[in-house]
C-alpha positions as CSV (number, residue, x, y, z in Angstrom):
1,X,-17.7,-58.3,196.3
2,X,-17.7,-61.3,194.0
3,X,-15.8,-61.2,190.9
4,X,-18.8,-61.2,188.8
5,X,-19.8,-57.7,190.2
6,X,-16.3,-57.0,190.5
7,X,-16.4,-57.4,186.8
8,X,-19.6,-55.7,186.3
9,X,-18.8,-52.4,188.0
10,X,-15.3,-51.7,186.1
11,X,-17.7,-52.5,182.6
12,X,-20.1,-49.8,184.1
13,X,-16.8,-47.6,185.4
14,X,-15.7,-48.2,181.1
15,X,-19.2,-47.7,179.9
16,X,-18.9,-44.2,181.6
17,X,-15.4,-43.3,179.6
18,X,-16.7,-45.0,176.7
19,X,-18.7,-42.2,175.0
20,X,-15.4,-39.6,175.4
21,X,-13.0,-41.7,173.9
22,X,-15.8,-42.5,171.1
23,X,-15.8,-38.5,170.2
24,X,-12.2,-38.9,169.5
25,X,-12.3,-41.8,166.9
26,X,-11.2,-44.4,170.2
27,X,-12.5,-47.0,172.6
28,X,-11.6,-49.3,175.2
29,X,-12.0,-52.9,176.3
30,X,-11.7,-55.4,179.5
31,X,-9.1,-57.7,178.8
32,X,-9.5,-59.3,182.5
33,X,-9.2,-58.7,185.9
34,X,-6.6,-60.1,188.4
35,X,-5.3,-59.7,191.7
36,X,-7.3,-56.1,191.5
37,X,-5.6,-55.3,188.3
38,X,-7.5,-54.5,185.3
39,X,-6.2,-55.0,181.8
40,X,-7.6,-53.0,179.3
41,X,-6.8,-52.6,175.6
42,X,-7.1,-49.5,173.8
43,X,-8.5,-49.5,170.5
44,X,-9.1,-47.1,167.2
45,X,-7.8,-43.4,167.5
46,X,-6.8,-44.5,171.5
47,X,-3.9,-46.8,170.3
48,X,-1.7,-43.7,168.7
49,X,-2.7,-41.1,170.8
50,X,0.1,-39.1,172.4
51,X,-1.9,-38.4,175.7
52,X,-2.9,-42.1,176.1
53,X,-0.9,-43.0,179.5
54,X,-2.3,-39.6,180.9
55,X,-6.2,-40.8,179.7
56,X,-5.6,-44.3,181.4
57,X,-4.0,-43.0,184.7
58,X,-6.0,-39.9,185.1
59,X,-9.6,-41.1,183.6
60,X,-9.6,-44.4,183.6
61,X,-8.2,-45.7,186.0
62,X,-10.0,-42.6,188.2
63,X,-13.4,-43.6,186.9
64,X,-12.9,-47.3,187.8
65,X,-11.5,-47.1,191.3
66,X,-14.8,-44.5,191.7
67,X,-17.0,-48.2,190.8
68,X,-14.3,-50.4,192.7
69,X,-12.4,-48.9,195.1
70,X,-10.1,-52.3,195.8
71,X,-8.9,-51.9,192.1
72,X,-5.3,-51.2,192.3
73,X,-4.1,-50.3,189.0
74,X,-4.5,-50.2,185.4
75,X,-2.6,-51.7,182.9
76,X,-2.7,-51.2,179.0
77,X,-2.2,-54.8,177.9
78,X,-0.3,-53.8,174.6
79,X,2.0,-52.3,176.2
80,X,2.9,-54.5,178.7
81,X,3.5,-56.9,176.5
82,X,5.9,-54.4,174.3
83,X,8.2,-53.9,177.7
């Protein structure tokens, strides 16, 4: 898979979450992807949510190893940057 439809699926994999986080005033966007890790940022209602670590492992992350199974993890990038 070439990093263009690398890049593609996990935007399909975020267009699927996308409508769930919407209904809760939130959303998500790609920040990259490298070495099969995706960076996302969580924005709006997402970025204060108490459950937010349990949405990115759990649905997130789930739904976009579903489109690219090589993905190895997902990684919030604000709060890798706070650690």
């Amino acid at each position: 898979m070439t990093a263009k439809e690398l890049n593609a699926n996990v935007e399909k994999a975020l267009a699927e979450i996308r409508p769930y986080l919407l209904t809760d005033g939130g959303d998500i966007s790609l920040v990259n992807i490298e070495n099969n890790i995706v960076r996302v940022q969580l924005l709006g209602a997402c970025i204060s949510c108490s459950v937010n670590q349990m949405t990115l492992t759990n649905g997130v992350e789930a739904t976009i190893k579903r489109y690219a199974p090589q993905i190895e993890k997902v990684i919030e990038v604000s709060q890798e940057h706070s650690k």
